[in-house]
C-alpha positions in Angstrom: 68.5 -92.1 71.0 67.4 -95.4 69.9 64.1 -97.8 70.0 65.1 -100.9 71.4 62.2 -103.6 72.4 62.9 -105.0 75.7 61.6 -108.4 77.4 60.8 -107.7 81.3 60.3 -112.0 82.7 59.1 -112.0 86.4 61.7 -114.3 88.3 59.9 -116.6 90.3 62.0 -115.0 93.7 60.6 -112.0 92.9 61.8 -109.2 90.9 62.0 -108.9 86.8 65.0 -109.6 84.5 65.0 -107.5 81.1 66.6 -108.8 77.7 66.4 -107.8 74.5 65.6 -109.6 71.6 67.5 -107.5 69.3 70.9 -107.2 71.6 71.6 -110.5 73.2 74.2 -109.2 75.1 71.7 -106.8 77.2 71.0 -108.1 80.2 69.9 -106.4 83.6 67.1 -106.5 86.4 65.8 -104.8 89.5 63.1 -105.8 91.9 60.3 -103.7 90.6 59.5 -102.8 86.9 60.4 -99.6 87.6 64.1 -100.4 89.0 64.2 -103.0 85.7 63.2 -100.2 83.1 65.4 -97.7 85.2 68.4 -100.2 84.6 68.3 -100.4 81.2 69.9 -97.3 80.2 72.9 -98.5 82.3 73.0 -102.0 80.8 72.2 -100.3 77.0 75.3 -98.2 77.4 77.8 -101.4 78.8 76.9 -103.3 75.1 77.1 -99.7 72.9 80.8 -99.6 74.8 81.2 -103.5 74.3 79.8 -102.9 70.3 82.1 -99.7 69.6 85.6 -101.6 71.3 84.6 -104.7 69.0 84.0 -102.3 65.6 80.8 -103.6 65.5 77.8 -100.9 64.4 74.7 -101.3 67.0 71.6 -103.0 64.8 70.5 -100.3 62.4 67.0 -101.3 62.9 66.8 -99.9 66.8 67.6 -96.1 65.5 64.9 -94.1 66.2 62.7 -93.0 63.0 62.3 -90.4 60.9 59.9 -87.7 61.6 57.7 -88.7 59.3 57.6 -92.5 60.4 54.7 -93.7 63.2 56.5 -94.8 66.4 54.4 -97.4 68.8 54.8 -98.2 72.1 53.8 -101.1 74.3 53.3 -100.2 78.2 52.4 -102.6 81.0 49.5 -100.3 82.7 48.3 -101.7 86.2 45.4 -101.2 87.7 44.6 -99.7 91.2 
């Protein structure tokens, strides 16, 4: 599993698009957060593929920690 921060920019035709400042190369959207967030494992696994056939190593930083390190989160909470 890995921590990667994601970018989720409204589109002004509604919708969201979601980069990554960490992998330029992800890229995806949907029309609700949830459908953006829920593409991101598909778009993740297209630039691991695209990574591993180019012999490159993903960024070392996005690993997920060590039990012993704090992990934060950032969630975009609406209200009712």
């Amino acid at each position: 599993m890995y921590r990667v921060p994601l970018v989720f920019t409204p589109q002004l035709e509604g919708g969201y698009t979601v980069t990554s400042p960490v992998l330029p190369e992800l890229v995806t959207e949907g029309d609700t957060l949830e459908e953006a967030h829920a593409n991101v494992r598909d778009a993740f696994d297209a630039v691991a593929e695209l990574y591993a056939e180019e012999g490159r190593s993903l960024p070392a930083r996005i690993s997920l920690p060590t039990r012993a390190e704090v992990v934060w989160s950032n969630a975009l909470i609406g209200s009712p």
